[in-house]
C-alpha positions in Angstrom: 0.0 0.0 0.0 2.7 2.8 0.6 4.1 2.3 -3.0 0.6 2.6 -4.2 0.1 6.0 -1.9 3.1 7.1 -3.1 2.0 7.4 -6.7 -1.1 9.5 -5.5 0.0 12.9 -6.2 -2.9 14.9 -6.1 -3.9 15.9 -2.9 -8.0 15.6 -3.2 -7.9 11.9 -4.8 -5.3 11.1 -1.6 -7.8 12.4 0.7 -11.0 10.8 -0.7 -8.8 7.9 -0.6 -8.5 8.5 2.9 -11.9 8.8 3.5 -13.2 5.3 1.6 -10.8 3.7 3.6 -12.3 5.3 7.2 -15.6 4.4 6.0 -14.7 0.5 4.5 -13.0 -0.1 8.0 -16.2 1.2 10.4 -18.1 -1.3 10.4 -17.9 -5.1 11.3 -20.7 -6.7 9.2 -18.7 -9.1 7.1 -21.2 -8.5 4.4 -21.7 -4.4 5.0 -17.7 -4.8 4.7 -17.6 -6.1 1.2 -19.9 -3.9 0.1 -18.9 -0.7 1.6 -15.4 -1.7 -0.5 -17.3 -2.3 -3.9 -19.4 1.0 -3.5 -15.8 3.0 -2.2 -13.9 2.0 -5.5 -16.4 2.4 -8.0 -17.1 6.4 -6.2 -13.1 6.4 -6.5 -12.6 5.8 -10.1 -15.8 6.4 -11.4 -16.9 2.9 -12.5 -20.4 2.1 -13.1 -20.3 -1.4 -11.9 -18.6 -3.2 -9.3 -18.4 -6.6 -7.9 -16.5 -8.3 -4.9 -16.1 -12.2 -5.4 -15.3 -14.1 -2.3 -13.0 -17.4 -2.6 -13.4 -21.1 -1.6 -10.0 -22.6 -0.6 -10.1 -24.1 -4.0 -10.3 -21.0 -5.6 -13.5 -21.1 -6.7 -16.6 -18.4 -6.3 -18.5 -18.9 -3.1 -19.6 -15.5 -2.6 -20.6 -12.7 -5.4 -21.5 -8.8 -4.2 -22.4 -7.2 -6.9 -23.4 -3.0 -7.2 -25.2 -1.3 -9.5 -27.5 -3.3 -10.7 -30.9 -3.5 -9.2 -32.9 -7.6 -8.1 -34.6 -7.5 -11.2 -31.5 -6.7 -13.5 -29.3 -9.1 -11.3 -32.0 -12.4 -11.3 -31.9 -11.6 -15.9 -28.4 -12.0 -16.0 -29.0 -15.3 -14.0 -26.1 -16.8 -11.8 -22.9 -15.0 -11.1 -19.6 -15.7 -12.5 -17.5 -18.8 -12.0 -13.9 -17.1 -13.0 -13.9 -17.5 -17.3 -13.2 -15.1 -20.2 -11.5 -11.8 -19.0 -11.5 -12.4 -15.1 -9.4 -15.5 -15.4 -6.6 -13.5 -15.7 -6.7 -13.1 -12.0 -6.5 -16.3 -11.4 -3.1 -16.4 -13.2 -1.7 -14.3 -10.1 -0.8 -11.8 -12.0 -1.7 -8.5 -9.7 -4.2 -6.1 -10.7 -5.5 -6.4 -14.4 -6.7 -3.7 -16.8 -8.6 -4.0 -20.0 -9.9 -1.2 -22.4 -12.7 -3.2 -24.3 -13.5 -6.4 -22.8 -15.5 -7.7 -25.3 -12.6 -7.2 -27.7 -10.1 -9.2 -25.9 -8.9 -12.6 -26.7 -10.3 -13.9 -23.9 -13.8 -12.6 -23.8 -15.9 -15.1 -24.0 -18.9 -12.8 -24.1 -21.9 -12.0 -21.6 -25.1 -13.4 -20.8 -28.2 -12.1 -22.6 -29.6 -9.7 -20.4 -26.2 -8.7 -19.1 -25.2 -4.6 -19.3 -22.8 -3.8 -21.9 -19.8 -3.6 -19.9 -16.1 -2.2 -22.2 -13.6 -0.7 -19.6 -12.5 -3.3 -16.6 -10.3 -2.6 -13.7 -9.9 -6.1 -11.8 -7.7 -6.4 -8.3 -6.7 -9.5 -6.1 -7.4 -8.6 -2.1 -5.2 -10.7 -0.3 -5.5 -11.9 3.7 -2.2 -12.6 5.0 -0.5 -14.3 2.3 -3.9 -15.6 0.7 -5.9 -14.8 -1.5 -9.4 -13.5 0.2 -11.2 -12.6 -3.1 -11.4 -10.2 -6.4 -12.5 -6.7 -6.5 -14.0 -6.1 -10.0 -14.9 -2.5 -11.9 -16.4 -2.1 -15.0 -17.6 0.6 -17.6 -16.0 4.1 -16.9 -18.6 6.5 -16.0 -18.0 9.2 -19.1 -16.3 6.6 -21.6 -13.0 6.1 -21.6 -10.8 3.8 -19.5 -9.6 3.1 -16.6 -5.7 4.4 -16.0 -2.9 3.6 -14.1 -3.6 6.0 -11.6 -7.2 4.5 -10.8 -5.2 1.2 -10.5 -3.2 2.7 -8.2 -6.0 3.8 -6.0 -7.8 0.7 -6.0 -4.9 -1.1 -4.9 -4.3 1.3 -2.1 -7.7 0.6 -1.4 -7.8 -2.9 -1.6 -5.3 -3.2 0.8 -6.9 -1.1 3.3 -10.1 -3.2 2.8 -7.7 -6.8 3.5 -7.7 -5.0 6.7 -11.1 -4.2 7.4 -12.0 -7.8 6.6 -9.4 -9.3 8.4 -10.9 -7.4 11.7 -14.8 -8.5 10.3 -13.9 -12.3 9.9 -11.9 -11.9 13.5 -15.4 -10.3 15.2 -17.5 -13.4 13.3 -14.8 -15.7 15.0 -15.5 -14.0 18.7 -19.4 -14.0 17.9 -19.0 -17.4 17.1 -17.0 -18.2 20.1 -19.4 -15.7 22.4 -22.6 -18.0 21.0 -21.0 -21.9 21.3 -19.8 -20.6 25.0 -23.5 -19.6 25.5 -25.4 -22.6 24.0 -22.8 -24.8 25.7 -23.9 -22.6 29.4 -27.8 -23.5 28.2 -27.4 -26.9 27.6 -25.5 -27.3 31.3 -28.1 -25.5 32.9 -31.2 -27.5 31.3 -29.5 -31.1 31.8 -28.8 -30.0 35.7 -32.1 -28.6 35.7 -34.8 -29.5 33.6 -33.5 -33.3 33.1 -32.8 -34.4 36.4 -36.3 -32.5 37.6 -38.1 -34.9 35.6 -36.2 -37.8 36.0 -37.0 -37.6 39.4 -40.5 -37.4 38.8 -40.3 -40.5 36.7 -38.9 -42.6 39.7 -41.3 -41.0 42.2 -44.2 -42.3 39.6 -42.3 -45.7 39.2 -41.6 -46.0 43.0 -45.2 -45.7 43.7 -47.1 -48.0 45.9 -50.0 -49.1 43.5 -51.9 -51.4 45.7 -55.3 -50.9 45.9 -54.8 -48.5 42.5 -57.9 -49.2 40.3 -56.8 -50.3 36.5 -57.6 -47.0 35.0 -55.6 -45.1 37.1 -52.6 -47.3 37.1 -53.1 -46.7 33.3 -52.7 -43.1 33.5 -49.4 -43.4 35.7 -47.9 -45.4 33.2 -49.1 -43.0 30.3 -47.2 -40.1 32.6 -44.0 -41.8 32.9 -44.2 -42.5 29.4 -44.6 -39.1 28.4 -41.8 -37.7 30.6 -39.7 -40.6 28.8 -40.4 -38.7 25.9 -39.9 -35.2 27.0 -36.7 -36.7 28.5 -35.6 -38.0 24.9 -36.4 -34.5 23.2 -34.8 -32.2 25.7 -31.6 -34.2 25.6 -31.6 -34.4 21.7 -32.3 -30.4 21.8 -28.8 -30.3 24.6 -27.2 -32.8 22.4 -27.4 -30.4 19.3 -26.7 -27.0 21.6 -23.5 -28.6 23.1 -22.6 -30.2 19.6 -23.5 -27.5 16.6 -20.6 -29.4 14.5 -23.8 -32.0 14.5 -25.9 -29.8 13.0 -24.6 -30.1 9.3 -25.5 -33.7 8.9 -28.1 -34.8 6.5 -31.3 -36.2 7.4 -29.8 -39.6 6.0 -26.6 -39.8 8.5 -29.3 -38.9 11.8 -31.3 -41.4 10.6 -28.7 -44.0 10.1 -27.5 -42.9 13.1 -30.4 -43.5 15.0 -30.6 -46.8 13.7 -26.9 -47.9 14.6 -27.6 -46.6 18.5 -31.0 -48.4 18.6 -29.0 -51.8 17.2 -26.3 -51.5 19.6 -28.2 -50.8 23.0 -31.3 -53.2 22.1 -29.0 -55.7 20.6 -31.5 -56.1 17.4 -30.3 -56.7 14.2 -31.9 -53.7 12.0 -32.0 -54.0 8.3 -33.0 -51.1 6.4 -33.5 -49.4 3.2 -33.1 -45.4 2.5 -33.0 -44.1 -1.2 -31.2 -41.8 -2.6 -34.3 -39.1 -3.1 -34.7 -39.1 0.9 -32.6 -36.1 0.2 -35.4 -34.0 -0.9 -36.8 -34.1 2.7 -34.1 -32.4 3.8 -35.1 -28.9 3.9 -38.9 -29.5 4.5 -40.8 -29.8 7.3 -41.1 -33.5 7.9 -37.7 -34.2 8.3 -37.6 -33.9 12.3 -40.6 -35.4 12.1 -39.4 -38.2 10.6 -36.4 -38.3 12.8 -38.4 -38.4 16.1 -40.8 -40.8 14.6 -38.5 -43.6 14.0 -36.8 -42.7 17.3 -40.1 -43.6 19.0 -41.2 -46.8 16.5 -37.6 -48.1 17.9 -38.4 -47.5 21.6 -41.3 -48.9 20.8 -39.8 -52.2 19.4 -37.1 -52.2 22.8 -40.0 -52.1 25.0 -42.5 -54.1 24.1 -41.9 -56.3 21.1 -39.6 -58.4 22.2 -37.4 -59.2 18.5 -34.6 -60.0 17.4 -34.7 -58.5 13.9 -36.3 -55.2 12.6 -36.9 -54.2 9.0 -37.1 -50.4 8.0 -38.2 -48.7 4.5 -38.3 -45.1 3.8 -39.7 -44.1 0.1 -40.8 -40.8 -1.3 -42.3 -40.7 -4.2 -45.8 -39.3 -4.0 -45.2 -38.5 -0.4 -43.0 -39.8 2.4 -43.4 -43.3 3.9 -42.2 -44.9 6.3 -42.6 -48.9 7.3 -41.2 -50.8 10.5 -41.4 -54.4 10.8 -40.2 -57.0 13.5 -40.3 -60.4 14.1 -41.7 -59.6 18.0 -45.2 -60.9 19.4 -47.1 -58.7 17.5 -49.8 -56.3 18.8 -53.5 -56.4 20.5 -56.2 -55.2 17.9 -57.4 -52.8 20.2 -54.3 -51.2 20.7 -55.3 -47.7 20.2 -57.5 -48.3 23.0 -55.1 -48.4 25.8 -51.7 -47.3 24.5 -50.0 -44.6 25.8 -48.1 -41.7 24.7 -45.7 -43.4 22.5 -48.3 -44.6 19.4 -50.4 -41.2 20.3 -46.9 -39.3 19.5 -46.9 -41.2 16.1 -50.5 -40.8 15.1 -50.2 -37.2 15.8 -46.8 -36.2 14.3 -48.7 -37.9 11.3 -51.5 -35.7 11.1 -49.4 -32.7 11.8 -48.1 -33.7 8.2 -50.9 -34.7 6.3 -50.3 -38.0 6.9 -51.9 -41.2 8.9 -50.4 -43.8 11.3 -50.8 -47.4 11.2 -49.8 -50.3 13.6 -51.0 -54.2 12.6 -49.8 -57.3 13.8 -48.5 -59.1 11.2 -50.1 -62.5 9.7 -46.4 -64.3 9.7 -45.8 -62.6 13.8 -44.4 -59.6 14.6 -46.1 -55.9 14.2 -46.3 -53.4 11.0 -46.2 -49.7 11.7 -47.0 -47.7 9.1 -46.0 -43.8 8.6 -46.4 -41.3 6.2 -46.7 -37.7 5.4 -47.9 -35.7 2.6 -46.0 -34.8 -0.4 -46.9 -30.7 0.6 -45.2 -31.5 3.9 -41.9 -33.4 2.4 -41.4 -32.6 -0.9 -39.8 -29.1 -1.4 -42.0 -26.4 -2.8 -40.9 -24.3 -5.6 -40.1 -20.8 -5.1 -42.9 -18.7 -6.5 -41.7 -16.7 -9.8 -39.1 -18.8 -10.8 
């Protein structure tokens, strides 16, 4: 950057300079950051665009800013840039890159339909100690023209001013980050010394009592109780699992699922087989996919408790909507069921009709039980974006 200052000579471009660089480095908004630098250098050197790609550690785009074009303009020219044509040549780490006529230049390889005509280019590398952060782009000289080697040198100066002001945004993200796992890890302490052992207690208080002389119904609604804080028990530590884990929170509905399924085999010491295509995917980002989790979860503790099995068979499809089927090889199940189970099956039928769905549980004719799951394809299907 001194160099670059150095070839500044008049006094109100040095100062306006000055000035970008005070306002890039004010704020700590990663995002507001990268724009604030776009916006600076295009008021600098007069461009009419501007764009600020950020890089994966592969060297690819991850991130595009672009200014000066408004939604409409920017969703016509359709998606952003991958590194071709003209701006490869600041992939060949060459330092800043300047072309009079882009579309003129050996390796234009042209621009989208709707894309602005866009001649003049001014492209510059932003490095983050010794790497290479991202691109700072300007195009079409406000006036005509080109850009010259003094707005080059003024971009650069800039540029390295921004490296800066990044380096102290992605450092505040870090503490943020830091600041919120501390927290969520102080949440999840306070509800598994709280909240947990509180109803745990309750549970052995319920299953410690004396029931002689009890009448059949309401020994019925004990066991419903305990079975329901067995549940809340399962959900609250699922919800501290994922607060004192969030590296956990990347993993596809396939791996919890599979996952699920490997605990349930180890601790029950049933052999599970099961099937889950490649289009579960879809459910991924849709509201029945913790539905789906936490129904399985329950089928299973189902199966521990009552079925007594040794092998369990489990099918997820989704075609027309999602379904899911779990089979043992256990005693099988009363007709009546419904009539006198507790919160477990209830949990099932509900989550079901939450979803559009239904809830089924039949003994089979060779032994064992079938349950049955499903939800609708509006509930686990993703829905296209209006307009698009």
């Amino acid at each position: 950057m001194p160099n670059a200052f150095k070839r500044i000579s008049d006094a109100d471009t040095l100062q306006r300079l000055i000035d970008a660089i005070l306002v890039v480095g004010s704020d700590l908004e990663l995002t507001q950051v990268l724009k604030k630098i776009v916006e600076s250098a295009m008021e600098l050197v007069s461009a009419r665009y501007g764009a600020l790609s950020v890089l994966s550690k592969d060297g690819t785009i991850q991130q595009f800013i672009p200014v000066g074009l408004n939604d409409d303009e920017i969703r016509a020219i359709g998606p952003p840039p991958i590194g071709r044509g003209v701006l490869s040549l600041l992939d060949m780490d060459l330092g800043p890159v300047r072309v009079d006529d882009v579309p003129s230049h050996p390796l234009s390889v042209g621009y989208p339909a709707m894309h602005p005509t866009m001649r003049s280019f001014l492209g510059v590398p932003i490095s983050i100690q010794g790497e290479q952060f991202g691109r700072l782009y300007l195009t079409e000289k406000i006036g005509g023209g080109t850009f010259t080697p003094e707005d080059e040198d003024i971009v650069v100066a800039l540029s390295t001013a921004a490296a800066a002001a990044i380096d102290k945004a992605l450092l505040h993200v870090r503490l943020s980050d830091l600041t919120l796992l501390e927290e969520r890890e102080r949440i999840a302490r306070d509800m598994h010394d709280t909240v947990i052992q509180r109803l745990f207690g309750v549970g052995l208080m319920l299953n410690g009592a004396d029931r002689l002389g009890m009448s059949g119904e309401a020994v019925g609604r004990i066991e419903q109780v305990v079975e329901e804080l067995d549940e809340i028990i399962r959900q609250v530590r699922s919800t501290i699992f994922h607060l004192s884990h969030p590296e956990h929170e990347g993993e596809t509905i396939r791996s919890r699922l599979i996952g699920t399924i490997d605990e349930f085999s180890a601790r029950a010491g049933i052999e599970v087989q099961y099937e889950l295509p490649d289009s579960l995917d879809r459910v991924e980002a849709t509201r029945a996919a913790e539905h789906l989790l936490f129904s399985l979860r329950e089928a299973l503790s189902n199966v521990a408790r009552h079925a007594k099995a040794t092998v369990v068979q489990i099918s997820i499809s989704c075609d027309d909507e999602l379904v899911m089927r779990v089979t043992d090889n256990g005693v099988g199940i009363a007709e009546d069921a419904w009539n006198h189970t507790g919160m477990g099956l209830r949990n099932l039928r509900d989550r079901a009709r939450l979803l559009g769905g239904r809830c089924s549980v039949e003994a089979r004719e060779e032994g064992g039980t079938e349950l049955v799951w499903s939800a609708s394809a509006a509930a686990a299907m993703p829905q296209p974006v209006q307009g698009s």
